[in-house]
N, CA, C and O of each residue as an XYZ file, in Angstrom:
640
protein
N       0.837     -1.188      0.000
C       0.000      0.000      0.000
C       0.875      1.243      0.000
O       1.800      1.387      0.799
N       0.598      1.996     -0.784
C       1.391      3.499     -1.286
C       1.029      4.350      0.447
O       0.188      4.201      1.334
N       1.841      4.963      0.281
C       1.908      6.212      1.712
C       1.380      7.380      1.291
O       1.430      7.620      0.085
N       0.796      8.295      2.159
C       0.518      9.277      1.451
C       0.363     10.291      2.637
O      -0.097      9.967      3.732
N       0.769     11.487      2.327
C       0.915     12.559      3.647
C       0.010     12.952      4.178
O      -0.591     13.711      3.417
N      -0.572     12.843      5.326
C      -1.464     13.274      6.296
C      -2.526     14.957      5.160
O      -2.270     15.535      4.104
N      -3.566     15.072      6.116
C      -3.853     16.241      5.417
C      -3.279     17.788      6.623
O      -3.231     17.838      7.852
N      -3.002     18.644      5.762
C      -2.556     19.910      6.568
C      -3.536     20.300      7.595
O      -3.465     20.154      8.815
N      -4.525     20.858      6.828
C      -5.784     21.323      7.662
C      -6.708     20.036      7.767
O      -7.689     19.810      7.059
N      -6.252     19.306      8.694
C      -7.298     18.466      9.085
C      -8.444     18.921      9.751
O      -9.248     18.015      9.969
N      -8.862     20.311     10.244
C      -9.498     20.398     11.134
C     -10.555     20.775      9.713
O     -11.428     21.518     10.161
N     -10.719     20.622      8.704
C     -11.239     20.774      7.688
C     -11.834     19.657      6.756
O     -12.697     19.782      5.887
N     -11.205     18.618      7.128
C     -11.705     17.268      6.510
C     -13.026     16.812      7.217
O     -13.278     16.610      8.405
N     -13.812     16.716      6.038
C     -14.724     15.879      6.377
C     -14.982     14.343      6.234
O     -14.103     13.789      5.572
N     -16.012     13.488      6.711
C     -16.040     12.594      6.960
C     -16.113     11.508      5.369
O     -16.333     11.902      4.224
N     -15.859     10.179      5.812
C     -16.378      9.643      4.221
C     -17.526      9.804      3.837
O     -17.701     10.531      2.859
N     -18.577      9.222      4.442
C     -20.094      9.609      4.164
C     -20.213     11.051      3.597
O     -20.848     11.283      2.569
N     -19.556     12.031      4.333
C     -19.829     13.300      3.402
C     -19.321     13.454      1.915
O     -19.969     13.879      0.958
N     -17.543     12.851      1.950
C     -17.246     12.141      0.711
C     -17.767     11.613     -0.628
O     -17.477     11.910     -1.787
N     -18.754     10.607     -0.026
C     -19.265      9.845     -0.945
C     -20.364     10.745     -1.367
O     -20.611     10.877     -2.566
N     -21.352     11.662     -0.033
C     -22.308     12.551     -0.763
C     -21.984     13.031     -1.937
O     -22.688     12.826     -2.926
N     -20.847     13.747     -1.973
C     -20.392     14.720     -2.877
C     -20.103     14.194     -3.733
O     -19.874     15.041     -4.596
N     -19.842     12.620     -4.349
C     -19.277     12.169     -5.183
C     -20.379     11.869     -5.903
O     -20.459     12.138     -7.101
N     -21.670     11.068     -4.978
C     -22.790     11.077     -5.580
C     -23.459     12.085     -6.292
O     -23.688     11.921     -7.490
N     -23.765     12.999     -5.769
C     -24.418     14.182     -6.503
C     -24.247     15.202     -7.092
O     -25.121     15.711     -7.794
N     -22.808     15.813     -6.875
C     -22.432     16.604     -7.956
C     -21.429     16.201     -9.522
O     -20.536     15.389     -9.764
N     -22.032     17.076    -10.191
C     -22.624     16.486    -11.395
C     -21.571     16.318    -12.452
O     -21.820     15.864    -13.569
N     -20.408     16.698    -12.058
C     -19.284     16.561    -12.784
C     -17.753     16.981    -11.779
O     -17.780     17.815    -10.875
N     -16.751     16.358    -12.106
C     -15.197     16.468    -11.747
C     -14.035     17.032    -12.594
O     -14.436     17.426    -13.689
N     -12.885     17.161    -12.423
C     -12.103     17.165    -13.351
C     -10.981     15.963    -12.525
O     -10.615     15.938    -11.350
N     -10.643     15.031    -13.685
C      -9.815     14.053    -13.712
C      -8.558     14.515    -14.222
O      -8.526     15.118    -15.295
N      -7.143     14.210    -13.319
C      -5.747     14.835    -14.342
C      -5.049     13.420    -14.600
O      -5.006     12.370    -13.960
N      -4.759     13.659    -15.269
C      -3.569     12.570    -15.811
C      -2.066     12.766    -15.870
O      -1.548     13.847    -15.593
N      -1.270     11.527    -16.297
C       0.120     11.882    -16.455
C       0.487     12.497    -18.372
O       0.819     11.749    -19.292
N       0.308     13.826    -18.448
C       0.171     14.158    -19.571
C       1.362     14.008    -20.376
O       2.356     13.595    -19.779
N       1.490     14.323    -21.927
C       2.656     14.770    -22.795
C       3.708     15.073    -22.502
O       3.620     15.410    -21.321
N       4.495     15.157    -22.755
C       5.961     15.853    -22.261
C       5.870     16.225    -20.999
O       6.199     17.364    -20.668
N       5.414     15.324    -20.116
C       5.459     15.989    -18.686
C       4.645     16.649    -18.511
O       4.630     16.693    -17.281
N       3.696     17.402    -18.927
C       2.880     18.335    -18.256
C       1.619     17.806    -18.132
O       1.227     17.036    -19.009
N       0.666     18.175    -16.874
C      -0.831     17.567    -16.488
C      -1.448     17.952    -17.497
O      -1.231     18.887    -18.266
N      -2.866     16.568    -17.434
C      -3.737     16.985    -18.551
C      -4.936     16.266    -17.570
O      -5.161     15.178    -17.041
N      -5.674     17.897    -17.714
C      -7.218     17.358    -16.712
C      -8.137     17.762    -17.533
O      -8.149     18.839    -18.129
N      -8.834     17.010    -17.580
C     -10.250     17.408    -17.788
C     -11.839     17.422    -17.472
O     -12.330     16.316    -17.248
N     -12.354     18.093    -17.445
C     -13.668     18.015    -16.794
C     -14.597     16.492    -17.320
O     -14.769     16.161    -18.493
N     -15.081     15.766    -16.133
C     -16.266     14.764    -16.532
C     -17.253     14.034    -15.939
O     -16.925     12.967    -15.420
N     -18.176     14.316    -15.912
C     -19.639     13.451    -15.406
C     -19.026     12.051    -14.372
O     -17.836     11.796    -14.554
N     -19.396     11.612    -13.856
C     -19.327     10.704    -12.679
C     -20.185      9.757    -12.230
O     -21.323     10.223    -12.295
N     -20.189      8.278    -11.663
C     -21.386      7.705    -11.218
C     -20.737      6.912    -10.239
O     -20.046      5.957    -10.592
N     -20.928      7.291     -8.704
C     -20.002      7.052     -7.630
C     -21.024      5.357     -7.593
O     -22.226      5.620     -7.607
N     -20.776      3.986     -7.556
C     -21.378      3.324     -6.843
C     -21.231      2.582     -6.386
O     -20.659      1.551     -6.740
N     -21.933      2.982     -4.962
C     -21.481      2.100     -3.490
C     -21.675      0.897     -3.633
O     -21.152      0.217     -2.751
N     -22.313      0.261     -4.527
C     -22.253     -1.263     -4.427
C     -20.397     -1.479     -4.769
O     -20.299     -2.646     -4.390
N     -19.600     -1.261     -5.023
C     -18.267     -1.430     -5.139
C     -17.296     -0.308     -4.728
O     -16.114     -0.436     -5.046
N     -17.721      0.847     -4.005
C     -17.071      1.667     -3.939
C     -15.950      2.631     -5.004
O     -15.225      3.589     -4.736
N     -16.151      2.025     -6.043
C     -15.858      2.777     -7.449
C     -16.562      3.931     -8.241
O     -17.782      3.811     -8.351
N     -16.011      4.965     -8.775
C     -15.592      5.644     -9.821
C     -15.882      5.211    -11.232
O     -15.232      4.371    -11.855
N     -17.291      6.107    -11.818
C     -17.612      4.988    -13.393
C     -17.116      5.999    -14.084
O     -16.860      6.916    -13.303
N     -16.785      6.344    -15.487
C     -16.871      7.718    -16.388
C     -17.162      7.296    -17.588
O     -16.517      6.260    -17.750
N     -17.728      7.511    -18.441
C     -18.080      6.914    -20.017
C     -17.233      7.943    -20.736
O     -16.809      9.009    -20.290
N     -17.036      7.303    -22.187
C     -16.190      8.041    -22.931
C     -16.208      7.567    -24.346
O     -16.838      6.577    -24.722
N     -15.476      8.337    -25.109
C     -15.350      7.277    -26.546
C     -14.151      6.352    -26.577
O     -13.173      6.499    -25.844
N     -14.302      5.325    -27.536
C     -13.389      4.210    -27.124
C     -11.690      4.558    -27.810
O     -10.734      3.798    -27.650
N     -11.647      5.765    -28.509
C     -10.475      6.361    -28.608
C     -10.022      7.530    -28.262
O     -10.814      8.472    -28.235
N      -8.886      7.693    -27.981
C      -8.358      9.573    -27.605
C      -7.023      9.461    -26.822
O      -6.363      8.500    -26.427
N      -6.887     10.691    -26.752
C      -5.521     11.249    -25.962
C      -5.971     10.649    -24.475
O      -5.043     10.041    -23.941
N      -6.819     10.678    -23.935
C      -7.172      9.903    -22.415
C      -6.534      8.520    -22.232
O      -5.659      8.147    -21.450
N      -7.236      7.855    -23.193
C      -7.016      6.529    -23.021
C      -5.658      6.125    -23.512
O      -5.092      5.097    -23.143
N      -5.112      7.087    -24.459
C      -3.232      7.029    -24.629
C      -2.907      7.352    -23.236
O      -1.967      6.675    -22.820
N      -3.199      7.843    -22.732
C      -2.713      8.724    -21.634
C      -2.576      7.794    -20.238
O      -1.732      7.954    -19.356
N      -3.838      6.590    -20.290
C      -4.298      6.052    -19.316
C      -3.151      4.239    -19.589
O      -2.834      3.386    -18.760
N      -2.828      4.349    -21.260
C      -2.347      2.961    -21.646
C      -0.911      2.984    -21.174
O      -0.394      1.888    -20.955
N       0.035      4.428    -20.925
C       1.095      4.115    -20.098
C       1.065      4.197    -18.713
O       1.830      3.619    -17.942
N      -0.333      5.330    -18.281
C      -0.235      5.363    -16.584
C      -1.548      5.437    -16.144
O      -2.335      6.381    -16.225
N      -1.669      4.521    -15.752
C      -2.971      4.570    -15.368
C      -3.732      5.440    -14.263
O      -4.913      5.728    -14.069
N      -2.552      5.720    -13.643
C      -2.727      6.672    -11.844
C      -3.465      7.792    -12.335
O      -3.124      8.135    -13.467
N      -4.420      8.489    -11.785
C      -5.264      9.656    -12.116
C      -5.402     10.604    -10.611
O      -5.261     10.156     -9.473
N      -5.634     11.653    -10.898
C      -6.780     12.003     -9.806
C      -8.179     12.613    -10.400
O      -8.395     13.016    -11.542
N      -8.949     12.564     -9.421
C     -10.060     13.265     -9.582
C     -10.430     13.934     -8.610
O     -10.507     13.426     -7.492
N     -10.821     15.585     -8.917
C     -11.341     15.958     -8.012
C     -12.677     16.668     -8.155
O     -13.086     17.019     -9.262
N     -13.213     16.835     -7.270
C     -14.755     17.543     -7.326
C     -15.541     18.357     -6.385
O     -15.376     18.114     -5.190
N     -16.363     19.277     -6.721
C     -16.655     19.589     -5.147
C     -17.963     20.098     -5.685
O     -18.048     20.511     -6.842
N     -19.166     20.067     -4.710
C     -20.385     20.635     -4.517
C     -20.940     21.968     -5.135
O     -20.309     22.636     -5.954
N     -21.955     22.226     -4.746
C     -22.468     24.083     -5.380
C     -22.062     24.903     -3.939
O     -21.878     26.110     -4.089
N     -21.920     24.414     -2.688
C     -21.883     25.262     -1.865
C     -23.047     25.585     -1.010
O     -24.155     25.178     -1.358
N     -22.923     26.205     -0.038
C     -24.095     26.844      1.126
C     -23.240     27.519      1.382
O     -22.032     27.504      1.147
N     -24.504     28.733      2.368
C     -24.377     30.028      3.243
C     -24.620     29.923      4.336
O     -25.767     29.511      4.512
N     -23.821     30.187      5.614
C     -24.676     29.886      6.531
C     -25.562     31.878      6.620
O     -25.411     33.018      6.180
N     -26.339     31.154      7.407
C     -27.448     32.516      7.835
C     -26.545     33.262      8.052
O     -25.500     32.920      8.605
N     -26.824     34.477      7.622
C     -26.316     35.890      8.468
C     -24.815     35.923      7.938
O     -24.284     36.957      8.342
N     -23.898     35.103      7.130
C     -22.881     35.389      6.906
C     -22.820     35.383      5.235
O     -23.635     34.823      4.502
N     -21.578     36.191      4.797
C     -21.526     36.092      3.166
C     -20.646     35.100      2.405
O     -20.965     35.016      1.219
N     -19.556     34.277      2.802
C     -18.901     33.450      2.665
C     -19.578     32.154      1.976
O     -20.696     31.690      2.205
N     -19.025     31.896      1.467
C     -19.768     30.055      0.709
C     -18.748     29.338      1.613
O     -17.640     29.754      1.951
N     -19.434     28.003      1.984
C     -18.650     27.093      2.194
C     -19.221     25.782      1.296
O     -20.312     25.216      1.230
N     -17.818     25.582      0.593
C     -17.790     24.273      0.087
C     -17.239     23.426     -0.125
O     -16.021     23.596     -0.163
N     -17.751     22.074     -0.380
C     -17.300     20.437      0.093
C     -16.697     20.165     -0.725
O     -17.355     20.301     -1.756
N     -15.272     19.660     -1.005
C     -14.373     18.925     -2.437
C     -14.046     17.876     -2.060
O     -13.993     17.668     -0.847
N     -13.756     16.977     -2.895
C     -13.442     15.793     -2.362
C     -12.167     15.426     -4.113
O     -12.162     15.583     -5.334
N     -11.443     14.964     -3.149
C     -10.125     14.452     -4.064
C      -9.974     12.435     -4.283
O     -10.499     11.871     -3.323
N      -9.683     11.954     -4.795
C      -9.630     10.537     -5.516
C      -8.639     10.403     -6.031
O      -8.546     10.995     -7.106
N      -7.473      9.630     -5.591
C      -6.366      9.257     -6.039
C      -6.736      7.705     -6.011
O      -7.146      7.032     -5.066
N      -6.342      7.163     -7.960
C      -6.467      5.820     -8.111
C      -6.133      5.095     -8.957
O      -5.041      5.622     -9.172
N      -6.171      4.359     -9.582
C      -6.407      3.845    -11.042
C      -7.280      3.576    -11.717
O      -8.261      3.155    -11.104
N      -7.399      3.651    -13.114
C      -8.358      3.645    -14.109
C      -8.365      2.817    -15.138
O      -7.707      3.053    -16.152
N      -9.200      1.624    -14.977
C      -9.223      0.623    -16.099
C     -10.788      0.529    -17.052
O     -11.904      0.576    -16.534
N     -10.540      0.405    -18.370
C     -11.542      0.224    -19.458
C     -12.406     -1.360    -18.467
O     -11.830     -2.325    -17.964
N     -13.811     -1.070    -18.508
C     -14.654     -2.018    -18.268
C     -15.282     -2.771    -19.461
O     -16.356     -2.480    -19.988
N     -14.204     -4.095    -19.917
C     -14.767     -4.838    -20.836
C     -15.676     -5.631    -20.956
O     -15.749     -6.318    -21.975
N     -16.397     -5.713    -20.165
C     -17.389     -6.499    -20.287
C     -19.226     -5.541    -20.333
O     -19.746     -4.848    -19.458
N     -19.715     -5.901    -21.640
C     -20.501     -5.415    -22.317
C     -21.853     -4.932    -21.235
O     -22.379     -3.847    -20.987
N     -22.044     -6.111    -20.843
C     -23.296     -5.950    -19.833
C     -22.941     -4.935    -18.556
O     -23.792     -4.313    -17.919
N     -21.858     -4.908    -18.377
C     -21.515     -3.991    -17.368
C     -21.433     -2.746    -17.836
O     -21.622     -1.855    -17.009
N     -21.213     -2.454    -18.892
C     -20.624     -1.214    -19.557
C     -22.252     -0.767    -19.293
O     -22.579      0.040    -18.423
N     -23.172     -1.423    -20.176
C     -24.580     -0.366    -20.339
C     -25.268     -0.727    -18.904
O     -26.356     -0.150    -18.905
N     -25.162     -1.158    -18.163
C     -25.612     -1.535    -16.780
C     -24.713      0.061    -16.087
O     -25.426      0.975    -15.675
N     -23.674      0.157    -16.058
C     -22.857      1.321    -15.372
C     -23.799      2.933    -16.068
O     -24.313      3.810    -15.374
N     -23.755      2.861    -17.758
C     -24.398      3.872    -18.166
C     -25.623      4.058    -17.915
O     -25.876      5.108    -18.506
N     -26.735      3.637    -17.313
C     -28.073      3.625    -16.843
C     -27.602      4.445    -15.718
O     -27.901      5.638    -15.670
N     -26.821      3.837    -14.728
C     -27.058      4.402    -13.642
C     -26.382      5.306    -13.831
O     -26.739      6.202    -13.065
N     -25.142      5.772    -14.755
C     -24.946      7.459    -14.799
C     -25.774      8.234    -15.321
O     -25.782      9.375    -14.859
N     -26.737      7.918    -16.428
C     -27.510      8.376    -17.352
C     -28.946      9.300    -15.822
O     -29.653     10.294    -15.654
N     -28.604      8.238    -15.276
C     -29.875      8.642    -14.481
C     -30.179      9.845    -13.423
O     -31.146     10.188    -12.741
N     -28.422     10.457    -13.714
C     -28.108     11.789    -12.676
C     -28.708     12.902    -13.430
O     -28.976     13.976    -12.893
N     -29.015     12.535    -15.231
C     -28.653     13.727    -16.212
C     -29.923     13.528    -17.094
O     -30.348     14.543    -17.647
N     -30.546     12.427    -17.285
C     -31.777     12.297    -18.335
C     -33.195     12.359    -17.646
O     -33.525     12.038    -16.504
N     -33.734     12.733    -18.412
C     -35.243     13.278    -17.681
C     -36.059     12.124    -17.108
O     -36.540     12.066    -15.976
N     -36.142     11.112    -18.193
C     -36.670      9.579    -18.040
C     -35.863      8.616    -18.379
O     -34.792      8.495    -18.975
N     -36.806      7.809    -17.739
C     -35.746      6.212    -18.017
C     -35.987      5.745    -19.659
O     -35.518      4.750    -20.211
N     -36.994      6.941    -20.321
C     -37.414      6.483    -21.925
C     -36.122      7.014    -22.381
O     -35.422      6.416    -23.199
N     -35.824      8.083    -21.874
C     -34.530      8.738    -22.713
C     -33.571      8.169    -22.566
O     -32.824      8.250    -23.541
N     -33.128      7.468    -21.584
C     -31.910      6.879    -20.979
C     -31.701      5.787    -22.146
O     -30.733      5.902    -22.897
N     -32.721      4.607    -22.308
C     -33.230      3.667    -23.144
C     -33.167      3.554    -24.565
O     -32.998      2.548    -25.254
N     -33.418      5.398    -25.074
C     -33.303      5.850    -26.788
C     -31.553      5.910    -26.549
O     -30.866      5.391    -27.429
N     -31.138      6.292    -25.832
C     -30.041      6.910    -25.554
C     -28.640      5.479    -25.904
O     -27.758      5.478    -26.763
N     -28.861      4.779    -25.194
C     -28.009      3.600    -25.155
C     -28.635      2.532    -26.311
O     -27.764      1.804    -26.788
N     -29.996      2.318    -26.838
C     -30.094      2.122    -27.766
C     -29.515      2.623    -29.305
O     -29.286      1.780    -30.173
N     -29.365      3.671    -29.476
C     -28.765      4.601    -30.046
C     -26.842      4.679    -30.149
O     -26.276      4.790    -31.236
N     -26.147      4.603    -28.928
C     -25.169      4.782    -28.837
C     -24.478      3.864    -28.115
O     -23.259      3.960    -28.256
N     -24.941      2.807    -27.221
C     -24.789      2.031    -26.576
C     -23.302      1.280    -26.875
O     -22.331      1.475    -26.143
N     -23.277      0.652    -27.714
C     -22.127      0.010    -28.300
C     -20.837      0.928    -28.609
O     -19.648      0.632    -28.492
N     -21.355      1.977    -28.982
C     -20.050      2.902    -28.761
C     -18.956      3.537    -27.970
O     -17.823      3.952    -28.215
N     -20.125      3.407    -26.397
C     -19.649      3.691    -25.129
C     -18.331      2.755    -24.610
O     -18.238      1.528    -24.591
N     -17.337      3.795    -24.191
C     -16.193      3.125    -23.568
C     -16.273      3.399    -22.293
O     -15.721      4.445    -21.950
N     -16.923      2.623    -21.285
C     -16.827      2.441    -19.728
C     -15.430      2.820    -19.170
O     -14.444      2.197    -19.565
N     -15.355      3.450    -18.600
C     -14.120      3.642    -16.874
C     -14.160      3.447    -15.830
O     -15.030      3.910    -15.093
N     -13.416      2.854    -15.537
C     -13.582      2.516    -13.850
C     -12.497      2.664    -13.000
O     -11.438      2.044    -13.095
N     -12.905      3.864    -11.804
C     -11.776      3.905    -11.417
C     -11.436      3.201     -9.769
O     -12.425      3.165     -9.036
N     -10.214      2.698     -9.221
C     -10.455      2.032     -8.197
C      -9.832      3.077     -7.615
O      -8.985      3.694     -8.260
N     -10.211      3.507     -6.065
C      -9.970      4.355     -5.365
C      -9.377      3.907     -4.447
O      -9.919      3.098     -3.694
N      -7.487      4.521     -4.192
C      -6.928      4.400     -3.578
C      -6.584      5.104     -2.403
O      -6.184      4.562     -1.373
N      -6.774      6.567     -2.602
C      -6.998      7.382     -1.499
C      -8.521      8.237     -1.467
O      -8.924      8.322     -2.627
N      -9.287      8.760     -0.688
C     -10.076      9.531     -0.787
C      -9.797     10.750      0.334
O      -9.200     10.479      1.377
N     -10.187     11.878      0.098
C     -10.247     12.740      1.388
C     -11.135     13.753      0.733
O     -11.254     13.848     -0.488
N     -11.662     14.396      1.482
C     -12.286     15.810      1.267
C     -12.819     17.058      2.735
O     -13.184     16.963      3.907
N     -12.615     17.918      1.934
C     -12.778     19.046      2.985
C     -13.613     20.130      2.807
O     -13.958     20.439      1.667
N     -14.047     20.847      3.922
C     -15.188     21.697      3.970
C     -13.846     23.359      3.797
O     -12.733     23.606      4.261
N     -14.564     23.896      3.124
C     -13.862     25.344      2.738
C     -14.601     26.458      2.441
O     -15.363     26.559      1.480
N     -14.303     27.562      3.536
C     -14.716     28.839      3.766
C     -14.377     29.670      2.899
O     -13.434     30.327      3.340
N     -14.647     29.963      1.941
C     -14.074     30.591      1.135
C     -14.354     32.521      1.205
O     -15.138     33.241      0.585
N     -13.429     32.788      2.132
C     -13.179     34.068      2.361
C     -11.955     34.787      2.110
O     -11.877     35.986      2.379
């Protein structure tokens, strides 16, 4: 098991359960990679946290600079964070991020792939008819991700 440095402001971390909230419901992340010539390459993407395995889903197309990106290193992060709250009477937002250090492997197996896209489909499509035209339609094209999560943390931030 990899080591990894304590957090600074711990008095700022929140719990996993709050974690996983945030992973569940807000509606997109940005994932970085080990980019080109050395330099990071992140990009913003939709998410489907599920607790039946404690994994990280992302759909994609089955070619690109990602998946070059992912065929020499697979290590990623992802991070994400909430819309925020106010408390009463003050002007400050505070909001929840949560970080994901892990790896990322293509999910080959077919039934899993459109089984994973339902349940992401279902954060973002109006009905389960659309979800249905949707993967009927494009289904086979979809390249599943899965990421296994090696570290998680996240923290509450005052942003003043």
């Amino acid at each position: 098991m990899e080591e990894f440095k304590t957090m600074r402001r711990f008095k700022q971390e929140i719990s996993k359960e709050e974690c996983i909230q945030v992973l569940r419901e807000a509606p997109r992340g940005v994932m970085a990679f080990h980019g080109e010539n050395d330099y990071p390459y992140a990009i913003p993407l939709n998410q489907f946290y599920d607790e039946e395995d404690g994994k990280l889903y992302f759909h994609g197309a089955k070619e690109g600079l990602k998946l070059d990106l992912l065929a020499k290193n697979n290590k990623v992060c992802f991070t994400i964070m909430d819309s925020g709250f106010k408390k009463e009477g003050e002007w400050p937002w505070y909001i929840r991020s949560v970080l994901c250090l892990g790896r990322v492997e293509a999910v080959d197996n077919q039934e899993k792939v459109i089984e994973q896209c339902r349940k992401l489909a279902e954060k973002f499509y109006p009905t389960k008819e659309s979800i249905e035209e949707e993967i009927e339609k494009a289904g086979a094209r979809v390249n599943m991700l899965c990421m296994t999560i090696d570290r998680m943390t996240g923290k509450l931030v005052k942003e003043s």
